[in-house]
DRENPA-3360 file (N, C-alpha, C; in nm, 2 decimals, always signed):
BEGIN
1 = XXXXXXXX = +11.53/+10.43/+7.53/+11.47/+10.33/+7.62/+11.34/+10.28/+7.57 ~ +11.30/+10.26/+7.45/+11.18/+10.26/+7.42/+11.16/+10.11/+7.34 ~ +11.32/+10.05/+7.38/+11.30/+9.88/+7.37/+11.31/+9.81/+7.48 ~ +11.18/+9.78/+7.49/+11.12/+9.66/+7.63/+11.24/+9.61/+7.66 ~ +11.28/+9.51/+7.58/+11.42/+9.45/+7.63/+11.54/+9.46/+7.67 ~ +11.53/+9.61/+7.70/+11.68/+9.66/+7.72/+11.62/+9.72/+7.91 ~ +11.51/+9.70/+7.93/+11.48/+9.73/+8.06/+11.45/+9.62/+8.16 ~ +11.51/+9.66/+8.29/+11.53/+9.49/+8.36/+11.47/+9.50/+8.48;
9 = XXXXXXXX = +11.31/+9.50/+8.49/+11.27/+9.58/+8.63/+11.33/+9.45/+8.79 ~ +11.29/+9.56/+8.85/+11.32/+9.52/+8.95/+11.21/+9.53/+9.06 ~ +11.14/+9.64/+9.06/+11.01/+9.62/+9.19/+10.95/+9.72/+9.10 ~ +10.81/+9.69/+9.17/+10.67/+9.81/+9.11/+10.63/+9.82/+9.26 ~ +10.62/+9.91/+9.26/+10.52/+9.97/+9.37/+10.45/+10.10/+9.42 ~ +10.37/+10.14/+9.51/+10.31/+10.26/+9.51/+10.34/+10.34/+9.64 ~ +10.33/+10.44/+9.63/+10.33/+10.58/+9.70/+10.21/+10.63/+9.71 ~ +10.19/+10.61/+9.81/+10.02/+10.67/+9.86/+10.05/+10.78/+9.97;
17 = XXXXXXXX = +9.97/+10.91/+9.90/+9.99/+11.04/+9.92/+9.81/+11.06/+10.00 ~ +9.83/+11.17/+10.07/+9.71/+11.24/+10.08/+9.72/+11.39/+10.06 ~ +9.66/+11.45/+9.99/+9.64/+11.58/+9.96/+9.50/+11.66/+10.02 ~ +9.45/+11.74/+10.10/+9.33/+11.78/+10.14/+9.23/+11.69/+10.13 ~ +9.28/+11.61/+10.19/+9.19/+11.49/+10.23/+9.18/+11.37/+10.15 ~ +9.22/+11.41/+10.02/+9.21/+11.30/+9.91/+9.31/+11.20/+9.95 ~ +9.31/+11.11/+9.92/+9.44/+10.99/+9.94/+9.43/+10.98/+9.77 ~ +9.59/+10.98/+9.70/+9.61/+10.91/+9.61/+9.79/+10.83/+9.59;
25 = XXXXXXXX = +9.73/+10.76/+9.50/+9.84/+10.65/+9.47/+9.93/+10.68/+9.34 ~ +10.06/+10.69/+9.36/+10.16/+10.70/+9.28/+10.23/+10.59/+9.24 ~ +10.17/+10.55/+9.12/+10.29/+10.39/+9.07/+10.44/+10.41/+9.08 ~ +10.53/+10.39/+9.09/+10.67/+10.36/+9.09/+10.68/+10.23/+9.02 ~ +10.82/+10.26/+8.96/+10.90/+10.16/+8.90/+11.03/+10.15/+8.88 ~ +11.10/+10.02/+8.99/+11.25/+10.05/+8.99/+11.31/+9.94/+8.89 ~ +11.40/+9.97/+8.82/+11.47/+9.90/+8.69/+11.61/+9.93/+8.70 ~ +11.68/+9.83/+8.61/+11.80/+9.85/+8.55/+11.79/+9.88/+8.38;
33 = XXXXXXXX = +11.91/+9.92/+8.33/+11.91/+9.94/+8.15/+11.99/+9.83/+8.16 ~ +11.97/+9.76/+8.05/+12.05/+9.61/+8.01/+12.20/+9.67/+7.94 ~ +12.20/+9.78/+7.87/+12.33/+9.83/+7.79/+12.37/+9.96/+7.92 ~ +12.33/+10.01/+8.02/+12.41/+10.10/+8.08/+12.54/+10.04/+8.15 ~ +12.65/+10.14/+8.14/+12.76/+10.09/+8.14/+12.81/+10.10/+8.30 ~ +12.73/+10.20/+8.35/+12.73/+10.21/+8.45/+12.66/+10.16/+8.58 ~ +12.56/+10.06/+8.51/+12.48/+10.01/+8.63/+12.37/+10.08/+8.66 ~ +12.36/+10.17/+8.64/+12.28/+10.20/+8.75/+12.14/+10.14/+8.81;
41 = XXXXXXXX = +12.05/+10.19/+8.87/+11.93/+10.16/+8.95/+11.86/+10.31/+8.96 ~ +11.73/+10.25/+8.84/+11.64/+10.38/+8.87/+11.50/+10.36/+8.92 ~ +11.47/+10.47/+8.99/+11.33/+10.48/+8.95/+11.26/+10.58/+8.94 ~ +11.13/+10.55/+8.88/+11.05/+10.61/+8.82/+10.90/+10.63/+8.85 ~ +10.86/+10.76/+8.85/+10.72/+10.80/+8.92/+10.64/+10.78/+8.74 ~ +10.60/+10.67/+8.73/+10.52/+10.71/+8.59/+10.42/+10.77/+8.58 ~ +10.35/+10.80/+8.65/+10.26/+10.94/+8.62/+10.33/+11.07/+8.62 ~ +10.45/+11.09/+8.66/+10.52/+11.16/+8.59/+10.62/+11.19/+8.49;
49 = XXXXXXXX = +10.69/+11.07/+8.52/+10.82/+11.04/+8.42/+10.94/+11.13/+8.47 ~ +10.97/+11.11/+8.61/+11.02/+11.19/+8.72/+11.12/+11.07/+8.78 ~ +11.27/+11.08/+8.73/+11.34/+10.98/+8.76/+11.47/+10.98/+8.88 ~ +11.46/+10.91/+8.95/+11.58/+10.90/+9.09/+11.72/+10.81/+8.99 ~ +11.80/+10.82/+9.05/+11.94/+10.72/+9.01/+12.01/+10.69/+9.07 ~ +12.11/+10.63/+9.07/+12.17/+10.60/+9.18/+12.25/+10.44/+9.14 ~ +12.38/+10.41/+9.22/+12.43/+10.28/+9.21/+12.37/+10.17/+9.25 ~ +12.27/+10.19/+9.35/+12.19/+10.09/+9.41/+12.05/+10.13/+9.48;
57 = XXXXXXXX = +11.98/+10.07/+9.52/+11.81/+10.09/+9.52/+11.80/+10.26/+9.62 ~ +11.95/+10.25/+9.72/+11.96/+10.34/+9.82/+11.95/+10.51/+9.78 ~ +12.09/+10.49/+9.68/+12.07/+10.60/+9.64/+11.99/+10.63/+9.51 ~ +11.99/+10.55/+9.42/+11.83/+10.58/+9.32/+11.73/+10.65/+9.46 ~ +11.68/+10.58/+9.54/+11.55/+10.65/+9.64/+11.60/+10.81/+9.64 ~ +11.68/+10.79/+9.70/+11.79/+10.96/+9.78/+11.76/+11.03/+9.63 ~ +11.76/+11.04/+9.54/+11.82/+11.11/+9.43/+11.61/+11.11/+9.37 ~ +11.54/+11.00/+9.40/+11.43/+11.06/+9.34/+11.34/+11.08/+9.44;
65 = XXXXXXXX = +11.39/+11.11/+9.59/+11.30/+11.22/+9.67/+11.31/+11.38/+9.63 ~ +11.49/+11.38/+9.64/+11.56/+11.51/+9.58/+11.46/+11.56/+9.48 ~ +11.43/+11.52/+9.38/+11.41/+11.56/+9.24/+11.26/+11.56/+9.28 ~ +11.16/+11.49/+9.32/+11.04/+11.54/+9.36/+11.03/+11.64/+9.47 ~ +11.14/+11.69/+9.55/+11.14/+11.79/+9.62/+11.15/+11.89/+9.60 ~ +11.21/+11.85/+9.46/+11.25/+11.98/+9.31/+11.11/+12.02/+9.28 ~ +11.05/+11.91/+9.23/+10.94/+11.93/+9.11/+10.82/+12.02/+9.19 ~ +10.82/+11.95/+9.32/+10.72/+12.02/+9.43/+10.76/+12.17/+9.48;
73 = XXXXXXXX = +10.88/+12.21/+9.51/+10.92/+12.33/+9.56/+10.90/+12.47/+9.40 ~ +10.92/+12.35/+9.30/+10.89/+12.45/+9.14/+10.77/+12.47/+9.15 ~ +10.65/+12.37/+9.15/+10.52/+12.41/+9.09/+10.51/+12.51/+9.24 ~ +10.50/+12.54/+9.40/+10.46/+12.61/+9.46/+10.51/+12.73/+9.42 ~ +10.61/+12.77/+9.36/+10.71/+12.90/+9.34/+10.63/+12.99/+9.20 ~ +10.55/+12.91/+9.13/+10.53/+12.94/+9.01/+10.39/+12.97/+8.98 ~ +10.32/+13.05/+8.90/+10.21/+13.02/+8.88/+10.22/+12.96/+8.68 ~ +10.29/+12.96/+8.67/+10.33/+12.89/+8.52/+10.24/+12.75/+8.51;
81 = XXXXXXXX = +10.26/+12.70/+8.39/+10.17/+12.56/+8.38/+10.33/+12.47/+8.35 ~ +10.34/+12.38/+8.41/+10.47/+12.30/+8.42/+10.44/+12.15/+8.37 ~ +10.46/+12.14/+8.21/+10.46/+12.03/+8.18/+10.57/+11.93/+8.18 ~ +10.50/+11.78/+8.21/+10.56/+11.67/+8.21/+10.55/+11.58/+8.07 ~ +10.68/+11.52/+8.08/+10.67/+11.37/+8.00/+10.62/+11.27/+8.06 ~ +10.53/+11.23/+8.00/+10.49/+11.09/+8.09/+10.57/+10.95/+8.02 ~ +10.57/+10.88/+8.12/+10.65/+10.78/+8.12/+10.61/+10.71/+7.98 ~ +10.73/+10.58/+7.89/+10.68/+10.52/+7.84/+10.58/+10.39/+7.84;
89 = XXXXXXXX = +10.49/+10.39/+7.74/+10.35/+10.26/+7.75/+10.44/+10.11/+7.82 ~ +10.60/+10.13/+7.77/+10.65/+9.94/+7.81/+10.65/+9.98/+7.96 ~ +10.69/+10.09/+7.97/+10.70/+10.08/+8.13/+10.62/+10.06/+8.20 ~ +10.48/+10.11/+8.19/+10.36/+10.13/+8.26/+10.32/+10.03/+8.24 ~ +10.32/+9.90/+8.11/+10.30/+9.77/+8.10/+10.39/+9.67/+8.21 ~ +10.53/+9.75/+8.20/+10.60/+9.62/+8.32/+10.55/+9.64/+8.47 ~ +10.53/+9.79/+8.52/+10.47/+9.82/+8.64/+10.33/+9.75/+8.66 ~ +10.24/+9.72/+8.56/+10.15/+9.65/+8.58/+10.17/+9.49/+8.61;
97 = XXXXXXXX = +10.25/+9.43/+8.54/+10.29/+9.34/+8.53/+10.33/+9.31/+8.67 ~ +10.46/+9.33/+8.72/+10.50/+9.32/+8.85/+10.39/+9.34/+8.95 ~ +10.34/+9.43/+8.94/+10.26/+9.50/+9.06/+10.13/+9.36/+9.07 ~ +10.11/+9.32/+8.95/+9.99/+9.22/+8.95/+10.04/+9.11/+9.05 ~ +10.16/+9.04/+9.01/+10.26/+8.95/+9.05/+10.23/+8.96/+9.17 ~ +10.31/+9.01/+9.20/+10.30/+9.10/+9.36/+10.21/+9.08/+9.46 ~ +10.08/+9.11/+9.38/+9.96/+9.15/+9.49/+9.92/+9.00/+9.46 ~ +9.92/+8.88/+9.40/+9.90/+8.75/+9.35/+9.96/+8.69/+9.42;
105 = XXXXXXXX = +10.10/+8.69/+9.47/+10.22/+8.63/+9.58/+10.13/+8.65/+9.70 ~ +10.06/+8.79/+9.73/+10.06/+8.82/+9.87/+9.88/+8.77/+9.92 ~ +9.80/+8.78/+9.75/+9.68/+8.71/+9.83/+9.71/+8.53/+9.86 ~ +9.77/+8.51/+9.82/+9.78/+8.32/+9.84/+9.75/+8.30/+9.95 ~ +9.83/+8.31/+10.03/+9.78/+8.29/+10.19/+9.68/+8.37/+10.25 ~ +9.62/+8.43/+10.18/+9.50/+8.51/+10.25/+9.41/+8.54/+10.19 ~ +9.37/+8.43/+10.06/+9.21/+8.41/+9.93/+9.21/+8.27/+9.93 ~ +9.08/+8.31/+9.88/+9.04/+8.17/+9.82/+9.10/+8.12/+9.69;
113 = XXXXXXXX = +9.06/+8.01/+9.65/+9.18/+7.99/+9.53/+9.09/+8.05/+9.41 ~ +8.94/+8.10/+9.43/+8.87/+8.12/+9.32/+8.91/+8.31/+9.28 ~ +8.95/+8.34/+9.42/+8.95/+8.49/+9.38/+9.12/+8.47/+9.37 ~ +9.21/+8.38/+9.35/+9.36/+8.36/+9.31/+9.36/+8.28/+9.18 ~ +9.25/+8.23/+9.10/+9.19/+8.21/+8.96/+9.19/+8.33/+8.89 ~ +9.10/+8.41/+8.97/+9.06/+8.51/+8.90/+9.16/+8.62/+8.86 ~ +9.28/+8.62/+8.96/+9.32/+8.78/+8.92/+9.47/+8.65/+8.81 ~ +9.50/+8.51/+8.81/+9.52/+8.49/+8.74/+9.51/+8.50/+8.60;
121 = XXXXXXXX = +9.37/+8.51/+8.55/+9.35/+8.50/+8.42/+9.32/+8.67/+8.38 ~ +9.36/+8.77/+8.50/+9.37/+8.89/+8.43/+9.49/+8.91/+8.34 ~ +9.48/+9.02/+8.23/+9.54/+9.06/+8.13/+9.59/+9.20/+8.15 ~ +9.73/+9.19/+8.22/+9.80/+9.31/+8.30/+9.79/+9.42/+8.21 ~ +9.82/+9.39/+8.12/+9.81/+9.50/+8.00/+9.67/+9.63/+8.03 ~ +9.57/+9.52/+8.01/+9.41/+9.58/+8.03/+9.41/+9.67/+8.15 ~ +9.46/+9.66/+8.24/+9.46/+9.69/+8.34/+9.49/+9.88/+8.31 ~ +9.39/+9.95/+8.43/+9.36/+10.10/+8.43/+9.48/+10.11/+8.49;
129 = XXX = +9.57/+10.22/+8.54/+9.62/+10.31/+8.60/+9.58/+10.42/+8.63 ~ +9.54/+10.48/+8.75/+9.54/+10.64/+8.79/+9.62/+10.72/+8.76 ~ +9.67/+10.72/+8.59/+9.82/+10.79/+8.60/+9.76/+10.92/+8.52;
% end
């Protein structure tokens, strides 16, 4: 999976968690593979590289609560150090991408056109992640 063009996103969005008081934000990213034969619809927690699947958006969700209910019920059971893969750089570049899009669609009707200039001429790429 580590050619851009074989990935066909479909939404970016976040999961906002609170843990002892802290609130944090979990990027997601739902996609297709352009060669899977099967179709499917995934997504993906890229700060972890923690993936759902499924034939359609429904069950990808179903299958990547499961698996984070996995990953969550492992680290409490354990005192081990439990490493992850983190996601790949194109992905975290298309999650930027979209997610910019996104939040650009949704200030229109509710900015000025100078602060809808501005997040124009941002460079999604540049852009931080909490990941």
């Amino acid at each position: 999976m580590s050619n851009s063009s074989s990935i066909l996103p479909i939404q970016a969005a976040e999961l906002i968690g609170n843990r002892d008081g802290k609130v944090f934000s979990l990027p997601l990213l739902a996609y297709k593979i352009q060669e899977d034969v099967d179709q499917l619809t995934y997504i993906e927690a890229l700060s972890y590289g923690i993936i759902g699947k499924g034939k359609n958006m429904d069950e990808a969700t179903e299958d990547f609560i499961e698996t984070m209910k996995l990953y969550i019920q492992k680290l409490a059971s354990t005192s081990k150090i439990i490493s992850l893969t983190p996601s790949d750089p194109e992905k975290i570049n298309i999650f930027k991408e979209l997610y910019l899009k996104d939040k650009l669609s949704n200030l229109k009707s509710t900015s000025s056109l100078s602060s809808i200039d501005t997040l124009k001429k941002l460079d999604p790429t540049n852009l931080q992640l909490a990941i």
